[in-house]
C-alpha positions as CSV (number, residue, x, y, z in Angstrom):
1,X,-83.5,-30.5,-202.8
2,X,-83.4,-28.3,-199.3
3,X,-82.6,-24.9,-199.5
4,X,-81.3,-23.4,-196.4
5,X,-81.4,-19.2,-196.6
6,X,-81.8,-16.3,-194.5
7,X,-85.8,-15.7,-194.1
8,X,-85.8,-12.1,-196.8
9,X,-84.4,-14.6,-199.6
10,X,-86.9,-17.6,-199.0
11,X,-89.1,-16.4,-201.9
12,X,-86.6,-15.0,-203.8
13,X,-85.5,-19.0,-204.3
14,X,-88.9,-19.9,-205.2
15,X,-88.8,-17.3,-208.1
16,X,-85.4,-18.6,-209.5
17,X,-85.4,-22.2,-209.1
18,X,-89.4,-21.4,-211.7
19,X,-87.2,-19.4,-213.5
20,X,-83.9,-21.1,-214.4
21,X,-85.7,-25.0,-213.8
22,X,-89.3,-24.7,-215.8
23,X,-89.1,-28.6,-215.3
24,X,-89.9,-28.4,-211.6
25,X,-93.4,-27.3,-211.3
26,X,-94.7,-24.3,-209.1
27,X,-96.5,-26.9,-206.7
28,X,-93.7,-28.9,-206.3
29,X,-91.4,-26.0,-204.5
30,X,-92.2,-25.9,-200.7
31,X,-91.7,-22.4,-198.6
32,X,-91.9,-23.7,-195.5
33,X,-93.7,-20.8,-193.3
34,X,-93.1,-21.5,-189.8
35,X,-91.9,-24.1,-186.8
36,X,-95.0,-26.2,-187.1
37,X,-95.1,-26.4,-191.3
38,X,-94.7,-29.7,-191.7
39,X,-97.3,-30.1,-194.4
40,X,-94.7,-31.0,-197.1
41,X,-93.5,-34.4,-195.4
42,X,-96.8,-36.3,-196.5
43,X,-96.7,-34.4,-200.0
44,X,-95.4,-36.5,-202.9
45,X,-95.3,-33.9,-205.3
46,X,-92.7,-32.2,-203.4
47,X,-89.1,-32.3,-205.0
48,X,-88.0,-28.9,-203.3
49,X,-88.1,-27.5,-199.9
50,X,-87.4,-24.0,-198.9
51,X,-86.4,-23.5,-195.2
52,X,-84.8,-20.5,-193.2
53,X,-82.0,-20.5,-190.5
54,X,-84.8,-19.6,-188.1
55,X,-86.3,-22.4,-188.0
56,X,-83.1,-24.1,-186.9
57,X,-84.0,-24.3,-183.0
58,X,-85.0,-26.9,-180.7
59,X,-88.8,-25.9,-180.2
60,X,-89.0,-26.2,-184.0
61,X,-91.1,-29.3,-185.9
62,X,-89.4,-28.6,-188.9
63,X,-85.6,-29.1,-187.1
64,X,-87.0,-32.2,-185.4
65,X,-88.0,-33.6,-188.7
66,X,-85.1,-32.3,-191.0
67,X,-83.1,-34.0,-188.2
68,X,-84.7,-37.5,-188.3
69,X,-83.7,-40.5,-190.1
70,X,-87.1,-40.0,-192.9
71,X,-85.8,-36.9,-194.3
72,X,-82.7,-37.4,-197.0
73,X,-82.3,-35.2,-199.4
74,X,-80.3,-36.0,-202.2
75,X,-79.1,-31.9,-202.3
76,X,-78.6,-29.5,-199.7
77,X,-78.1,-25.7,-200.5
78,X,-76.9,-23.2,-197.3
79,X,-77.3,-19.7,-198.7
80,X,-75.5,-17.3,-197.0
81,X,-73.6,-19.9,-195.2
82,X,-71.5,-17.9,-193.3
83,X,-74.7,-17.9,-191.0
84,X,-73.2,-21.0,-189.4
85,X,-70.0,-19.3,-188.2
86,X,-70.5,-20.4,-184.7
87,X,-70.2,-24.1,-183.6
88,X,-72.2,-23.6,-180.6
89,X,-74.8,-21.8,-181.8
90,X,-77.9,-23.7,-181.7
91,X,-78.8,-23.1,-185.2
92,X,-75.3,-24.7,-186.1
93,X,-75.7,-27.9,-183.3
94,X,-79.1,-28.4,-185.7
95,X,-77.8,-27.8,-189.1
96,X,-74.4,-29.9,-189.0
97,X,-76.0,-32.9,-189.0
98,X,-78.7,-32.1,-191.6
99,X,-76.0,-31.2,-194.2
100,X,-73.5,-34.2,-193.3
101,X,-76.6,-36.3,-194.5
102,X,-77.1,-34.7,-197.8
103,X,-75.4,-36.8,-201.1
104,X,-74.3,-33.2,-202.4
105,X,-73.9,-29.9,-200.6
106,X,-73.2,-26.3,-201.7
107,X,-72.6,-23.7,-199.5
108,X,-72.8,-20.4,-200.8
109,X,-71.8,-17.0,-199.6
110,X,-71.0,-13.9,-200.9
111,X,-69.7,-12.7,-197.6
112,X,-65.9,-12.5,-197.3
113,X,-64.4,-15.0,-195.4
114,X,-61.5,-12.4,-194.0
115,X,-62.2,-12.5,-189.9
116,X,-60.9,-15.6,-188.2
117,X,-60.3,-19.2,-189.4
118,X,-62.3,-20.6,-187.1
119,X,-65.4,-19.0,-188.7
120,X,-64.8,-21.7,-191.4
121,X,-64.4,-24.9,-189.3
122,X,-68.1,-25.6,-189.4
123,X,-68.4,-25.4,-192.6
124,X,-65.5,-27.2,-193.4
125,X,-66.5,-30.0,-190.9
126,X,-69.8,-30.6,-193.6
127,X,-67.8,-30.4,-196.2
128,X,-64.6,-32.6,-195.1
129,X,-64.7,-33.8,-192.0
130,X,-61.9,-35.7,-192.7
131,X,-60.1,-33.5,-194.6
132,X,-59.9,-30.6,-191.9
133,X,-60.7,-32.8,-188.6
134,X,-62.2,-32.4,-185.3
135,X,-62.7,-28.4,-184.0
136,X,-59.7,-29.2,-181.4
137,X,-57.2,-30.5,-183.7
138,X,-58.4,-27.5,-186.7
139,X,-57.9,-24.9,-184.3
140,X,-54.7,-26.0,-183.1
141,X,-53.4,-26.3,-186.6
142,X,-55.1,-23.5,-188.5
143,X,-55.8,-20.8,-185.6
144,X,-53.0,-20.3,-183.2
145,X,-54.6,-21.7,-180.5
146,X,-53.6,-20.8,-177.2
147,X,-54.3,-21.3,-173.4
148,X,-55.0,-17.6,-172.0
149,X,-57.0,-17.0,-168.9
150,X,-57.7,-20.3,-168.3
151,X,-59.8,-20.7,-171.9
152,X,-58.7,-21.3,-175.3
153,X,-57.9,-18.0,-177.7
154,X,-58.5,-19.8,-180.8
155,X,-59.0,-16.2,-182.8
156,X,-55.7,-16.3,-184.6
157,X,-54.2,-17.9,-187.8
158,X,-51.6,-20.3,-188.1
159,X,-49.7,-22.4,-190.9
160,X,-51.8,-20.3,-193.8
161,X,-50.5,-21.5,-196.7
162,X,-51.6,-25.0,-196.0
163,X,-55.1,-23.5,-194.8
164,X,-55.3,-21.9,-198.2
165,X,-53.8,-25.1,-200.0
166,X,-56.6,-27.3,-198.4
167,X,-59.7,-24.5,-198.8
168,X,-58.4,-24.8,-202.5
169,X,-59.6,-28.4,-203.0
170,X,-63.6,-27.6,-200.8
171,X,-64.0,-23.7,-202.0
172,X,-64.3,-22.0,-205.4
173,X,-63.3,-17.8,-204.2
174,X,-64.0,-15.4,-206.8
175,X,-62.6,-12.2,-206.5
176,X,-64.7,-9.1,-207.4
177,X,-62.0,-8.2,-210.2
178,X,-63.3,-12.0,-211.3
179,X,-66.8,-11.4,-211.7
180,X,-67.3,-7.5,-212.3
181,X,-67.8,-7.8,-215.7
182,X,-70.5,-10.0,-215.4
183,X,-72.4,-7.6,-212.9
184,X,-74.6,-4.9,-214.1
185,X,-73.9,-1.6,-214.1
186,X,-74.1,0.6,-211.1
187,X,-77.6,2.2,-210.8
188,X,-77.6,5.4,-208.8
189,X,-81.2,7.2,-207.7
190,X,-81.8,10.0,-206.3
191,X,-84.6,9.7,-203.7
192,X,-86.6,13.0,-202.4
193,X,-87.6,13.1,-198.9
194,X,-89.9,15.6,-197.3
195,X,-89.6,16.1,-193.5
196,X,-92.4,16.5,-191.5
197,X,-92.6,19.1,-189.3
């Protein structure tokens, strides 16, 4: 298993996957610390790696070796997904393929999805790629795109309903009226603060 998550929720993994899979031992989960960590490759204890977006980047051992042909993971997890937004981003270039090699991927967010279609084609594409198609032919389709200024204004949204229909088949969206009721209550704290003078 590699779990991909912004760097503040690395450990936090760690803690749960002990928690809710007492099978796995602590030794066997990796938290990979930096671009040169690379320790866990020649491990054979290892059954999970943790790995942040920021390690996602060209100058980074760990992208060059999540990237190769030795490194399959049966399960990929992208917390917080909606960190690869942006097709060009380098992070993004690096992660697609990573995920399209994965037997099983889950991408989690708990960020609305509410800005622009073509937030989600990235996603999609590691999803479905055949379901949703190349970036040109998505954003012709799903977000209005047209020529302006000699570039293409793909920031728009176009033929919805079968945007929706097709999300419905890759995405399960729970609604906060879905899942209040199995959130805690709302804690509220009152924190004094002295100034300094």
């Amino acid at each position: 298993l590699l779990v991909l998550c912004p760097a503040s929720l690395k450990h936090s993994w760690a803690a749960e996957i002990e928690k809710f899979l007492p099978a796995i031992p602590a030794k066997s989960i990796y938290v990979l610390s930096g671009f040169n960590d690379v320790a866990f490759q020649t491990r054979k204890d290892i059954q999970v790696v943790v790995a942040t977006y920021s390690l996602l980047q060209t100058r980074s051992a760990v992208a060059q070796l999540l990237l190769g042909n030795e490194m399959n993971f049966r399960c990929i997890i992208a917390d917080e997904s909606h960190n690869l937004k942006q097709k060009n981003s380098q992070r993004s270039k690096i992660a697609l393929p990573i995920l399209q090699k994965a037997r099983r991927l889950l991408l989690l967010s708990g960020t609305p999805a509410l800005a622009k279609p073509v937030e989600l084609w990235l996603q999609l594409h590691a999803l479905a790629p055949d379901l949703f198609g190349s970036y040109n032919n998505y954003t012709k389709q799903y977000c209005d795109a047209k020529r302006k200024f000699g570039r293409w204004d793909v920031s728009g949204l176009s033929n919805a309903h079968e945007l929706h229909s097709k999300l419905k088949q890759v995405m399960v969206r729970r609604l906060k009226c879905d899942v209040l009721h199995e959130l805690p209550a709302k804690q509220r704290m009152v924190v004094p603060v002295t100034t300094i003078n």
